[in-house]
N, C-alpha and C positions, 0 to 999 in steps of 0.2 A: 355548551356554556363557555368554554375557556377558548375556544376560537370566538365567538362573540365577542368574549372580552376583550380578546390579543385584538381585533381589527377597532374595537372602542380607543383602545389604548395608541395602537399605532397610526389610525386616525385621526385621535385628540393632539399627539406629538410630532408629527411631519406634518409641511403643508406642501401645495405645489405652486412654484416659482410662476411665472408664464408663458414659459418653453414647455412647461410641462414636467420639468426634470422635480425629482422631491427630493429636498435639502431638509438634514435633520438640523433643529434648529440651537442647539447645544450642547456641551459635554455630558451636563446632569439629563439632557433628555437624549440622549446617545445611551447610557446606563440604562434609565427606564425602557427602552427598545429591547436592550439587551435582556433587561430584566424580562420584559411578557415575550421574547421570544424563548427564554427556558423553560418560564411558565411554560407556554404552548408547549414545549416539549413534554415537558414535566407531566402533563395534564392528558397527552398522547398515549405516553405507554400506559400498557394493560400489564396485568400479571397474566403470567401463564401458569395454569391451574395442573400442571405434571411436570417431572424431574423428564430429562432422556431417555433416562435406562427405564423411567417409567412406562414410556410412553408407548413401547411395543407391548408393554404387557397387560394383559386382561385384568386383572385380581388386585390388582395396587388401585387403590383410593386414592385421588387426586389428593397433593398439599394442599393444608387451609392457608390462609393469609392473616395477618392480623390487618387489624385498622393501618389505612396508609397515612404515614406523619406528613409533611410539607416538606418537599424537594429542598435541601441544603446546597448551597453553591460553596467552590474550594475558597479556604480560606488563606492570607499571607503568613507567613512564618513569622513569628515577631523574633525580637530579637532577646536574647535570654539575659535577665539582670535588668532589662529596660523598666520604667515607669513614670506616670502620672500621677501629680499632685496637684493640691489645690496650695497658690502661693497667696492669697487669700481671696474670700474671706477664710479664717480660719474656726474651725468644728468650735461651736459652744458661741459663737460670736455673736451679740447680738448689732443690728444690721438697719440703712432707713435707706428708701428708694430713692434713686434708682440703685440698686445692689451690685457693687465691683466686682468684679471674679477676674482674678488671674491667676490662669494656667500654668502647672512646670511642666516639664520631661526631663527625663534619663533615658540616656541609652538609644532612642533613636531621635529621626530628624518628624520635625511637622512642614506639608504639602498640602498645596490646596486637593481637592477632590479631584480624580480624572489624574492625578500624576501618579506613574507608578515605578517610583522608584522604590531601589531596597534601605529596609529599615524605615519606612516611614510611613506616615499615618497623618491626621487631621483629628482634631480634638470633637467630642458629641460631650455634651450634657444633660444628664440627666435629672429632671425634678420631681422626686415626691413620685416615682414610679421603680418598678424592679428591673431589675437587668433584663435588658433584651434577646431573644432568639438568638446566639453565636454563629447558627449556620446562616445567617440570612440577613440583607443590610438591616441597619439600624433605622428603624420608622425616624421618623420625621413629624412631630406634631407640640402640642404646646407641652410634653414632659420629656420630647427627645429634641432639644435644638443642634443644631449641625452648624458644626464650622467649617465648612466644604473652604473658604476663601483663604485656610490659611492661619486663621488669626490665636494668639494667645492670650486674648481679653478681650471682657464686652462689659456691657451693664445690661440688667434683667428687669421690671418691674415686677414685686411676688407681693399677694396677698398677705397683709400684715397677718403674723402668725407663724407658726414653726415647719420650716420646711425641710427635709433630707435633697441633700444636691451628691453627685456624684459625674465621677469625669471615667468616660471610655475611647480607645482609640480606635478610629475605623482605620481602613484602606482605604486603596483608589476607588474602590465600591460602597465605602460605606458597613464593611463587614468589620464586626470585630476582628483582629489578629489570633491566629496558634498558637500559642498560648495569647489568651486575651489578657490586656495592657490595660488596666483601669486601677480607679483612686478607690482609696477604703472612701467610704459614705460619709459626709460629713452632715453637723443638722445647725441650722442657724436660727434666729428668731428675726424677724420682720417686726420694726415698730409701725 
């Protein structure tokens, strides 16, 4: 199954040139390479079912294992004192489309995605969903929008009605920070 998927994946992300040679064709699809080739890794090893000292001896019962969680990748240091706010809108707001949102920080720098400098991060939003997985990038879909390019504002369109938004920092990967860098939850109403 996970080799399957690793050649869907790296088949769907490289193409070849007409030399022949395969050129990956971006930064954020450089990551995802990166990403199903841990996968693949990840999805390779086995547990071995005896300690060492076990394994000479007759009478010793093999370790059980528990359930295996999903392969964590290392995460950046953040920096201590740092943080993210919302410079609006702000908590309690009520709000009509299309919805302003501007980003703060403290304490470190914002980069686009694929730079991996120290202290710095690129801003993720969250809507109306729970904080993501730490060990593993941050998804990407309509409750995680990703500021990979940088930016510290956008406008949203949101279904009129009360929404929780909240702000996280990724790294060059998209992973939250150690100690993770995010805004308390704010909730606004949509007319």
């Amino acid at each position: 199954m996970c080799n399957a998927l690793r050649t869907l994946i790296i088949g769907y992300l490289i193409y070849r040139r007409k030399n022949g040679t395969v050129k990956i064709v971006s930064p954020i699809l450089k990551f995802a390479i990166c990403s199903s080739a841990i996968l693949a890794v990840a999805c390779s090893q086995q547990d071995v079912p005896q300690t060492e000292a076990a394994a000479g001896s007759e009478n010793v019962a093999p370790e059980t294992t528990e359930a295996s969680s999903p392969a964590v990748m290392p995460r950046t240091a953040s920096t201590e004192g740092a943080s993210v706010f919302f410079i609006s809108p702000a908590d309690g707001d009520t709000v009509t489309n299309p919805v302003g949102i501007e980003f703060g920080i403290e304490g470190m720098n914002v980069v686009k995605a694929g730079d991996n400098q120290p202290d710095s991060g690129h801003h993720h939003l969250l809507i109306d969903t729970d904080l993501p997985d730490f060990g593993l990038p941050i998804p990407a879909d309509e409750h995680h929008i990703h500021f990979g390019d940088g930016s510290t504002s956008t406008e949203i369109t949101l279904e009129p009605g009360t929404h929780t938004l909240r702000m996280i920092l990724g790294d060059h990967l998209h992973i939250p920070h150690d100690s993770p860098i995010m805004s308390d939850p704010i909730t606004i109403t949509v007319k």
